[in-house]
VODOPA-314501 format. One line per field, with one value per residue (C-alpha): residue number from 1; residue in three letters; x, y, z. Coordinates in nm, 3 decimals. Layout:
BEGIN
nr = NUM  ...
rest = ala  ...
c1 = X  ...
c2 = Y  ...
c3 = Z  ...
//
This chain:
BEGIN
nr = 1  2  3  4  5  6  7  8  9  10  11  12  13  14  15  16  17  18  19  20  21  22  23  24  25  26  27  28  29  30  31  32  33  34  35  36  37  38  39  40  41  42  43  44  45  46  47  48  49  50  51  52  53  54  55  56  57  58  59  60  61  62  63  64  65  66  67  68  69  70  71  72  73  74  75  76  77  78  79  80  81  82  83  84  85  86  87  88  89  90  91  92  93  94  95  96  97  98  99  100  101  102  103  104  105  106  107  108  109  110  111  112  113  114  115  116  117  118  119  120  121  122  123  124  125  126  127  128  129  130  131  132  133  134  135  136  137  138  139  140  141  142  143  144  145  146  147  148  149  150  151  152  153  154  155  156  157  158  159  160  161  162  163  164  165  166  167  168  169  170  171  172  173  174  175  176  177  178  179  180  181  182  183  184  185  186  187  188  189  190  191  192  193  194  195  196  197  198  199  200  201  202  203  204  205  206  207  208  209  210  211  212  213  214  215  216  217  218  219  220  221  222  223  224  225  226  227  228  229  230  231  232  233  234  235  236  237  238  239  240  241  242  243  244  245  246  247  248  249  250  251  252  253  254  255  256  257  258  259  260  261  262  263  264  265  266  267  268  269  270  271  272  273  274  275  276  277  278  279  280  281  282  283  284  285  286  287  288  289  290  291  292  293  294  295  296  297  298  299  300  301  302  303  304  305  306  307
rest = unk  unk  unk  unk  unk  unk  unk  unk  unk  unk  unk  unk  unk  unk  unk  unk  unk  unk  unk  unk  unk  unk  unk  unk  unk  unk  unk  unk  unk  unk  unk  unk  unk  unk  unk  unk  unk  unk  unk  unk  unk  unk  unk  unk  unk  unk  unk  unk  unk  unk  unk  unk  unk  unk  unk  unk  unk  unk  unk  unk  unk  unk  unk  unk  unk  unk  unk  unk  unk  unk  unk  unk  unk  unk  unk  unk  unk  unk  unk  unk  unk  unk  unk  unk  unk  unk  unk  unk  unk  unk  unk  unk  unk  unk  unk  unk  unk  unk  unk  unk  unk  unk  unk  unk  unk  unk  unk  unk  unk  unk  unk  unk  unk  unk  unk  unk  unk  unk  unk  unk  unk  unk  unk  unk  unk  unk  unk  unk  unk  unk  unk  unk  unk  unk  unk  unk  unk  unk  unk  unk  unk  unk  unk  unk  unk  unk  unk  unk  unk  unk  unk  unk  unk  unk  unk  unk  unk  unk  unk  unk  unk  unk  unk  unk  unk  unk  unk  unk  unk  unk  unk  unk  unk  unk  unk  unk  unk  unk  unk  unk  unk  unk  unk  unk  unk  unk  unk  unk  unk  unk  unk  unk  unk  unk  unk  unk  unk  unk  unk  unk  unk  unk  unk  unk  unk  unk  unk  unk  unk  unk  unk  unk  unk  unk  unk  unk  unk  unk  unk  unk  unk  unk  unk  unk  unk  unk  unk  unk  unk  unk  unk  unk  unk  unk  unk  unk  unk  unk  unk  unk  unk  unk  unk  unk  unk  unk  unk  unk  unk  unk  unk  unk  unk  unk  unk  unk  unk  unk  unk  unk  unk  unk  unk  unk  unk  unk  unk  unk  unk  unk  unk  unk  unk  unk  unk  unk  unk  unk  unk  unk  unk  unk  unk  unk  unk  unk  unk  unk  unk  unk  unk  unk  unk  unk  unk  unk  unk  unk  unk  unk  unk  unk  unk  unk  unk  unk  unk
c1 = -1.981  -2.030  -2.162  -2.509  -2.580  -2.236  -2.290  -2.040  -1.953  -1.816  -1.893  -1.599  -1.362  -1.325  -1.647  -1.801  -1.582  -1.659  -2.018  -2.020  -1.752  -2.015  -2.298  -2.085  -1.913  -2.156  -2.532  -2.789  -2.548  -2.746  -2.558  -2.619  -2.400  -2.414  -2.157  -2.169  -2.198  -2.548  -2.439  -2.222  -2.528  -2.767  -2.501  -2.440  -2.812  -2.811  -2.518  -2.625  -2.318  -2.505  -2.849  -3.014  -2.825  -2.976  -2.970  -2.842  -2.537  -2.677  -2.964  -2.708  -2.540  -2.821  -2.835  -2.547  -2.303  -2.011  -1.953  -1.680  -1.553  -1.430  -1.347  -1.000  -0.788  -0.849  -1.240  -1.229  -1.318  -1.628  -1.718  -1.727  -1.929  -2.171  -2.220  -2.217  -2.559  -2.695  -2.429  -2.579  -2.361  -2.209  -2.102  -1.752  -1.667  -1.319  -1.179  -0.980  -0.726  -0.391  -0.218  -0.322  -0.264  -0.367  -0.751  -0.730  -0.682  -0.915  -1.163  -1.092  -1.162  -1.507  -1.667  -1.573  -1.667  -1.767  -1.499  -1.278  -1.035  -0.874  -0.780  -0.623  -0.629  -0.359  -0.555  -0.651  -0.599  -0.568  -0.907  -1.223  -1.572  -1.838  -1.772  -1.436  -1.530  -1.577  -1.590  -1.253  -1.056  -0.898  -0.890  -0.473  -0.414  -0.309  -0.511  -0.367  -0.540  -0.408  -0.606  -0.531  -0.437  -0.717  -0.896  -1.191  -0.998  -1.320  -1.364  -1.041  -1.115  -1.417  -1.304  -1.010  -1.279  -1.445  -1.140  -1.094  -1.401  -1.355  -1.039  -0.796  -0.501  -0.497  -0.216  -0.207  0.029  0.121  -0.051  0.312  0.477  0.199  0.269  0.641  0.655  0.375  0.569  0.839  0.623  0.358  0.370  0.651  0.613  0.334  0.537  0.818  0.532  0.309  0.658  0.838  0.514  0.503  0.870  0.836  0.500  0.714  1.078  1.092  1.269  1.008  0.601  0.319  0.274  0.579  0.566  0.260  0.360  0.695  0.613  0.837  0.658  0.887  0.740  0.375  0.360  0.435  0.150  -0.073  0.018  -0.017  -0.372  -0.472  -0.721  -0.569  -0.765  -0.707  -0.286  -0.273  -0.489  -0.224  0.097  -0.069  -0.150  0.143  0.394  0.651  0.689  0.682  0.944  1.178  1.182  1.173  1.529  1.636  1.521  1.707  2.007  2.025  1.974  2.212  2.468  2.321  2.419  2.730  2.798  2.646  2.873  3.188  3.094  3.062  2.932  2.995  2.818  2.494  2.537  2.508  2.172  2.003  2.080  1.925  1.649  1.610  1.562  1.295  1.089  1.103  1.003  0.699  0.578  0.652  0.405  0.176  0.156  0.210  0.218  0.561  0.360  0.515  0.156  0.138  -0.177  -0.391  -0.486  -0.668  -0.802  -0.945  -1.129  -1.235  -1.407  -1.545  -1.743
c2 = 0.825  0.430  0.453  0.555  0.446  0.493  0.331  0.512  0.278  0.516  0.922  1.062  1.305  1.073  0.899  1.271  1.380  1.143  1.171  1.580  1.556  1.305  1.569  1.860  1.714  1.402  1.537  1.225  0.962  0.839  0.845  0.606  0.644  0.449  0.478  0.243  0.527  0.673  0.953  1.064  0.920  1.177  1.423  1.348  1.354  1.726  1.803  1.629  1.424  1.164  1.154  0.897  0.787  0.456  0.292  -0.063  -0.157  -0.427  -0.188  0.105  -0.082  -0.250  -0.215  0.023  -0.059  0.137  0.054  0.230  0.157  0.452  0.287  0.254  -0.045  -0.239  -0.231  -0.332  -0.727  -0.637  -0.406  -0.580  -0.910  -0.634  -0.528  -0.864  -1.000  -0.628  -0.689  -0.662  -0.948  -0.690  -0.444  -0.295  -0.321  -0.052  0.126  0.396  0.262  0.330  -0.007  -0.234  -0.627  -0.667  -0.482  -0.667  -1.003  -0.922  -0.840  -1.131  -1.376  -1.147  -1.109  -1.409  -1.391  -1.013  -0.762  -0.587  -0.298  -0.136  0.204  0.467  0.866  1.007  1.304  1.446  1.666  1.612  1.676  1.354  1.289  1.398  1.767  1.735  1.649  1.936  1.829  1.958  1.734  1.500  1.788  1.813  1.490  1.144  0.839  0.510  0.184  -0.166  -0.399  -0.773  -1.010  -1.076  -0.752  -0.673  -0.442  -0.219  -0.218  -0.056  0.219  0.309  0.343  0.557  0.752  0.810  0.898  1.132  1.335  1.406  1.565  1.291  1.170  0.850  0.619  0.245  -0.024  -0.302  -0.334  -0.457  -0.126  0.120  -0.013  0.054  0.391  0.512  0.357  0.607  0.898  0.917  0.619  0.672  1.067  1.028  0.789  1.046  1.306  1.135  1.008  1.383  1.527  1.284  1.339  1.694  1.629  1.380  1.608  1.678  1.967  2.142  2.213  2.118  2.507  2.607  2.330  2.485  2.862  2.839  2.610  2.694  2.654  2.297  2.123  2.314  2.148  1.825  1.898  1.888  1.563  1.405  1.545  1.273  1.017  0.768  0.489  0.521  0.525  0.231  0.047  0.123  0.085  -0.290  -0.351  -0.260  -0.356  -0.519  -0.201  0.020  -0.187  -0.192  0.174  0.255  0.051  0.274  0.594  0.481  0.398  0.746  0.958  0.733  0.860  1.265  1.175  1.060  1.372  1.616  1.467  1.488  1.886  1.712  2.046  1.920  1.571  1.816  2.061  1.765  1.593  1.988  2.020  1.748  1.743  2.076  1.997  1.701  1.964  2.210  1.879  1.856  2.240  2.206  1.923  2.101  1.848  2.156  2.549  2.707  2.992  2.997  2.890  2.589  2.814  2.619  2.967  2.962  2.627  2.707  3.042  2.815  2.553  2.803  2.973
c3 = -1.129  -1.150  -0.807  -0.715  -0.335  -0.115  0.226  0.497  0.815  1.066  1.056  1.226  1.036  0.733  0.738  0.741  0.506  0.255  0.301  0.284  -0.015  -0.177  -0.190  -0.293  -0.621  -0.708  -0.705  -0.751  -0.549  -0.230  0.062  0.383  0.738  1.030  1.357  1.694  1.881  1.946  1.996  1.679  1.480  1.636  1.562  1.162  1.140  1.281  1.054  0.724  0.680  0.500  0.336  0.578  0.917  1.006  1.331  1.218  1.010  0.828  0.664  0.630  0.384  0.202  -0.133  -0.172  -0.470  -0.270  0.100  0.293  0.637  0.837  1.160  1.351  1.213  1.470  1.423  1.084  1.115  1.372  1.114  0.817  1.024  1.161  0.821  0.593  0.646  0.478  0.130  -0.149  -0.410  -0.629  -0.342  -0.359  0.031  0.063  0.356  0.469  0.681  0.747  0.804  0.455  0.468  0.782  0.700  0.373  0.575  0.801  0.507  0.313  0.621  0.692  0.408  0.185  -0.212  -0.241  -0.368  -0.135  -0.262  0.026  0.000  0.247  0.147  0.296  0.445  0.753  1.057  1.454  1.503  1.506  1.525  1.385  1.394  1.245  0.896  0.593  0.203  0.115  0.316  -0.026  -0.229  -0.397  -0.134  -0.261  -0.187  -0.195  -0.312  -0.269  -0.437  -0.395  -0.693  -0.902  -0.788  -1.138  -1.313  -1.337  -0.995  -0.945  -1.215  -1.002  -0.715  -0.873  -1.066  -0.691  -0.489  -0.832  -0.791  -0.382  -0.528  -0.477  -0.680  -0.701  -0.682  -0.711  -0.532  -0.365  0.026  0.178  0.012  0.124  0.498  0.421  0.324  0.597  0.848  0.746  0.643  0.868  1.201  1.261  1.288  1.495  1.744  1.806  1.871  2.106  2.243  2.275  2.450  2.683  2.764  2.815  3.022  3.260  3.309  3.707  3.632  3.401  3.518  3.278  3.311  3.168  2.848  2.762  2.834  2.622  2.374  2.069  1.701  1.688  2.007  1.917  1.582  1.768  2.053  1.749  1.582  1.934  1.971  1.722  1.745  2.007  1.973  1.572  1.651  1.855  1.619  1.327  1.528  1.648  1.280  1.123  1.383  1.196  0.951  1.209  1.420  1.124  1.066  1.435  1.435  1.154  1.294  1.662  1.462  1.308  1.639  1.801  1.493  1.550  1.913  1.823  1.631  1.916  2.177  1.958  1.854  1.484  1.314  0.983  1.022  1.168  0.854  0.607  0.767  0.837  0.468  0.315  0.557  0.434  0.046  0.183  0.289  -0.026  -0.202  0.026  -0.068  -0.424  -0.498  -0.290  0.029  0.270  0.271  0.267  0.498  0.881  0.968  0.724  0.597  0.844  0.965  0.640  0.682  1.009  0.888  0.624  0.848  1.085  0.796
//
């Protein structure tokens, strides 16, 4: 790896995650970790995440040739000042976030004349902090890196070859497109969650009690994409607002048409979107971006993590 000293800003689920995947495929790379909170950095040191926690950002990151920042969106630009006066001038400074051009602005305004590749693996699971994170987390998931015009092509091939070894696959492209399509794939997924729990949590009719006592496997699965990280959420819905508004139109647009089509006792109109819907998701479980199981296999995963 072209990377020997990886400095990790933030040990939550990814943070962690990076830092644990870091000692299990890349022996000899020296790992650093700090987190704002006191308390999550007493709690990577008990669990290893990283080699050294330290207690200030600036030293964390001092003289580390890979710096990663693992905090919510809309954390990035305190982060990165926090950090700058610790930068070593080579440093590649990258991130994980889920919302691109507006952490690379905020970035580029922060830390002016080092190199900044932003990157966002698309990986994860509703859980966070510290005790969330395991090394297998990018393994067979894709991870996304936008780097700006003029970004060293070497650079880029590093970083690549990094998000390679934690299992990634790595794909490359433009930071307006990557807010695009996870405004479709995943904000915008999250939205109707958190949105649909909330609904049911609010109906007069219908006690908390019995939501939670007759919860089918469809409003379940929902429950658990709205136990994510909520300060992380609003951070990428504020960040990547106009994407998200644009595809939020769309999506209103086509429920107003399935309404349309309910109302009228359009069976045929219903039978044509359950269908292709349907051949979207054997799409997903053929590249191997979910498990056709009825439990996703995250009955696996879990027996996995508790071992």
């Amino acid at each position: 790896m072209s990377f020997t000293r990886v400095a990790i800003v933030g040990l939550g689920l990814l943070g962690g995650s990076i830092g644990l995947g870091v000692r299990a495929h890349r022996h000899g790379v020296v790992t650093t970790g700090y987190d704002s909170d006191p308390q999550v950095r007493a709690r990577a040191r008990d669990l290893g995440l990283v080699g050294t926690v330290i207690d200030d950002p600036a030293e964390a990151v001092r003289q580390a040739d890979l710096v990663i920042l693992c905090v919510p969106v809309g954390a990035m630009r305190q982060a990165a000042a926090a950090i700058a006066p610790g930068l070593s001038p080579g440093v590649l400074v990258s991130d994980v976030g889920s919302a691109k051009q507006g952490v690379a602005r905020a970035l580029a305004d922060t830390l002016p004349g080092h190199t900044i590749i932003p990157a966002h693996p698309v990986a994860g699971t509703e859980r966070s902090g510290p005790d969330a994170g395991f090394a297998s987390l990018f393994h067979a998931r894709w991870c996304i890196l936008t780097p700006p015009d003029g970004a060293p092509a070497d650079k880029v091939a590093d970083l690549t070859e990094f998000w390679q070894a934690l299992g990634s696959t790595v794909e490359v492209m433009d930071a307006g497109h990557h807010d695009m399509v996870l405004a479709v794939t995943s904000h915008i997924p999250h939205l109707v969650a958190y949105t649909i729990v909330g609904t049911a949590s609010d109906l007069e009719q219908v006690t908390r009690s019995e939501v939670i006592k007759y919860s089918a496997g469809g409003f379940r699965d929902f429950t658990r994409i709205a136990a994510s990280d909520p300060t992380m959420w609003r951070d990428v819905f504020l960040h990547n607002r106009d994407a998200v508004l644009e595809m939020m139109d769309r999506f209103m647009g086509d429920l107003s048409t399935m309404r349309s089509a309910i109302a009228a006792g359009d069976g045929d109109a219903m039978f044509d979107l359950f269908t292709r819907t349907r051949a979207i998701r054997r799409g997903i479980v053929e590249q191997g971006q979910d498990d056709a199981r009825p439990d996703f296999g995250r009955g696996d995963h879990d027996r996995e993590n508790a071992a």
